[in-house]
N, C-alpha and C positions, 0 to 999 in steps of 0.2 A: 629496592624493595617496592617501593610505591610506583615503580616503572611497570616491573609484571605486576602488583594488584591490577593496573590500569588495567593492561595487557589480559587477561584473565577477566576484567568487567566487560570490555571488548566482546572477547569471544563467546563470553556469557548471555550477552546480546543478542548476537549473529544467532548461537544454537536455539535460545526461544523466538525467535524471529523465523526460522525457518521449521521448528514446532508449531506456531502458531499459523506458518502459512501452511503448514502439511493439515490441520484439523479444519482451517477455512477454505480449502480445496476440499475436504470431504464434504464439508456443510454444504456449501453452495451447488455443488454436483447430486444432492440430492435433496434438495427442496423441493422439487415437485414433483419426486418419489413419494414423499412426505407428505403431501398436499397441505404444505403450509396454508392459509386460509388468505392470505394477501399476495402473494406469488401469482401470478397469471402465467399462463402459457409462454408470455413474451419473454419470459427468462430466458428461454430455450434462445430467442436473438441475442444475448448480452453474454450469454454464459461464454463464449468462445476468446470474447477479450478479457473478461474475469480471470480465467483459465490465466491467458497471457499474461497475465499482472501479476497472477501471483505464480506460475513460474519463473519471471522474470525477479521478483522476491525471492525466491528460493535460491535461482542459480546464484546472485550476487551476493547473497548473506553466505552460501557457501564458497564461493570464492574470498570474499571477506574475513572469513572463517581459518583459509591457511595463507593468505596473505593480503594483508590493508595496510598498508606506507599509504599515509594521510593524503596525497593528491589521488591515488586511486578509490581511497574509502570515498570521497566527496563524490568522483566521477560516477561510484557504483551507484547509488544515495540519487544523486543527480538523474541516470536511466532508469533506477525505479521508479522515482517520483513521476517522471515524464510520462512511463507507461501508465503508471497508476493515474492518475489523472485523464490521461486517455479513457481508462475501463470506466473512470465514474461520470466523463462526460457523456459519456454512449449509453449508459445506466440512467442516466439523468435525460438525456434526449429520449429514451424510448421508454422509461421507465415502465415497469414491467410487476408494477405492484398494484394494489385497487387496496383500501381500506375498509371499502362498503362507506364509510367518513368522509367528505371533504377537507374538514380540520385536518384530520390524520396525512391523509394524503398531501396538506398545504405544508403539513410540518415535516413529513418526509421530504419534500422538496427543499424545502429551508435547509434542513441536515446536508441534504447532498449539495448543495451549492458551499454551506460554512467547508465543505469537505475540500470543494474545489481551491476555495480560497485558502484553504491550509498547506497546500498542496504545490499549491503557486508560490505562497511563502516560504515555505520549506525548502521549494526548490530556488529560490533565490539566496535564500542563505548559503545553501549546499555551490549553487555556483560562486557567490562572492566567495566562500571558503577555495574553492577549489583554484579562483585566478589566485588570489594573493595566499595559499600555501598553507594557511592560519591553520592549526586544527581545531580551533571554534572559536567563536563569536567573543569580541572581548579579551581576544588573547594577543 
């Protein structure tokens, strides 16, 4: 019984993980539809790896979805993180926002760097998970 609970949290996951990337694909595709007031034109440079990151979220939560035997879940976990980290390094190098603020602008910076660095971590976990088999931290 507590195997499918699991099982069933699992896939509970995977389906808002890839509802949540289905609505952050809409957002981001149309922000300067939108004329968000911080958005600058250089979105239009970032948007094509954003795009990539989170299809690449998408396809692996749905693969995840009908099948994750724990070295593949890590594996999948592991290339998103790798892409995603890609999208917020290229985000962060051309950043593509204006506050009209410098503050604002210094603390967006801050944000997307803690991001990076979650990111790196996450994915160290997900690899240390991934050689020695574990299916998480402590187990």
């Amino acid at each position: 019984m507590e195997k499918e609970k699991t099982e069933m949290s699992k896939k509970s996951e995977y389906v808002a993980a890839i509802i949540f990337n289905l609505i952050f694909w809409y957002i981001v595709n149309n922000l300067l539809n939108w004329q968000v007031y911080f958005v600058t034109n250089a979105f239009n440079d970032v948007l094509w790896i954003i795009n990539i990151s989170i299809y690449f979220a998408i396809a692996g939560n749905l693969l995840l979805l009908f099948y994750s035997p724990e070295r593949l879940r890590h594996l999948v976990k592991l290339i998103i993180n790798v892409v995603s980290f890609i999208a917020v390094y290229i985000v962060w190098t051309v950043f593509p926002f204006n506050f009209y603020n410098s503050f604002y602008d210094w603390c967006f910076n801050i944000l997307i760097i803690l991001a990076m660095i979650a990111i790196i971590i996450a994915s160290i976990v997900e690899f240390y998970l991934l050689v020695t088999g574990k299916p998480k931290l402590g187990s």
